[in-house]
C-alpha positions, 0 to 999 in steps of 0.5 A: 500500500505504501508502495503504491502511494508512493509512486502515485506521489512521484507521478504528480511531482512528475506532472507538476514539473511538465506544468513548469516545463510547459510555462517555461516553453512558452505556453501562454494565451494570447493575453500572456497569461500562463495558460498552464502554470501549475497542476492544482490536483490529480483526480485518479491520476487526472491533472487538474491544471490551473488552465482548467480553473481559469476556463470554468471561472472564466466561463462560470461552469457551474451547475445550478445543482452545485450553488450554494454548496461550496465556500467562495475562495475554492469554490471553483476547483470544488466544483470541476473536481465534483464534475470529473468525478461524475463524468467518471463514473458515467462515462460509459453509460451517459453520452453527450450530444452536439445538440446539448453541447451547442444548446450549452454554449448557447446559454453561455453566449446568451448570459455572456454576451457574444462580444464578451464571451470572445473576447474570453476566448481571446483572452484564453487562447482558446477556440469555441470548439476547445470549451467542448471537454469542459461543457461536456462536464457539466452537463453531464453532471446536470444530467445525474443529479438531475436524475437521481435527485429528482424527488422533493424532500418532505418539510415538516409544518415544524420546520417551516416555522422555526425557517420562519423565526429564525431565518425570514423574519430576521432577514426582512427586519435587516432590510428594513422591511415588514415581515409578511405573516407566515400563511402568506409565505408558506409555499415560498419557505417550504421551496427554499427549504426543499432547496437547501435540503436538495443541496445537503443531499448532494454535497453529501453524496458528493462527499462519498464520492470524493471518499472513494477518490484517489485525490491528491491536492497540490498546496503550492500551486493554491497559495501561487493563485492566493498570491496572483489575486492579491496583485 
């Protein structure tokens, strides 16, 4: 067992240094940003390469399955090691199609904007078609939760009251609004409840996933991007 951590160690040094040996060869976007600069993490022996996190921050691919579920700071490396799991395990049973891929971009072009969404690109070094690995991802993501999360979770009347005291009445006074009284709200606490259980459900049979993983985070590259924002 040790033996084998070992040498999964000396592969994600050995993928750190052809990310070093890849910057100093001159890999940069047309932005001259260093399009790979560090591996962040291996996911089973995958790299994730702090190019990956740049695209999907860039591109905010994130499911509207995975708001809310992560803090901000690391919130996008969460969320892409999430859909690499996912992709993973369906890989052979899932399939994505030029449709839903072109559907996709669609989205993104629509919220972006055609002038924004390439000047992006541009930014990347990147071509439409390079965004399919990543898109792919996140529908496929879309597609499992969406299927295996399908049913609302029960809330009781309790709950919905306690939702009422301890979180909307609070809310509303803190924006110097009225509170509407409970039976006016009713339907509105119970969705927002159902949502925020749905999110429990998922970050915890994420967390099962990730415990069968093999992860491996890489530190030093996550304090070179700390440092990066701070300038």
């Amino acid at each position: 067992m040790q033996a084998k951590r070992d040498i999964r160690q000396d592969l994600f040094r050995l993928l750190v240094l052809f990310a070093f040996c890849a910057c100093s060869f001159g890999f940069v976007s047309l932005a001259d940003q260093v399009m790979v600069n560090c591996v962040l993490a291996t996911v089973n022996e995958k790299p994730v390469t702090l190019f990956d996190l740049k695209v999907i921050r860039a591109f905010d691919l994130i499911s509207e399955a995975q708001e809310g579920i992560y803090d901000q700071r690391e919130k996008y490396l969460e969320v892409y090691v999430d859909q690499l799991l996912v992709r993973e395990l369906v890989r052979e049973q899932l399939k994505v199609t030029e449709v839903e891929i072109a559907q996709e971009l669609k989205k993104i072009k629509e919220r972006l904007g055609e002038q924004v969404f390439h000047s992006k690109l541009l930014q990347l070094g990147l071509r439409e078609g390079d965004l399919k690995i990543y898109l792919e991802g996140k529908i496929l993501f879309d597609k499992v939760i969406g299927s295996r999360f399908t049913q609302k979770s029960y809330v009781s009347l309790q709950e919905i009251e306690e939702y009422y005291q301890n979180e909307y009445v609070p809310q509303q006074q803190a924006n110097g609004q009225k509170p509407a009284e409970l039976l006016h709200v009713l339907v509105e606490l119970e969705e927002n409840l159902q949502k925020i259980k749905r999110r429990k459900e998922i970050r915890e049979w994420m967390q099962e996933l990730r415990q069968r993983a093999d992860i491996i985070v890489n530190s030093d590259c996550l304090k070179k991007i700390e440092q990066q924002e701070e300038k």
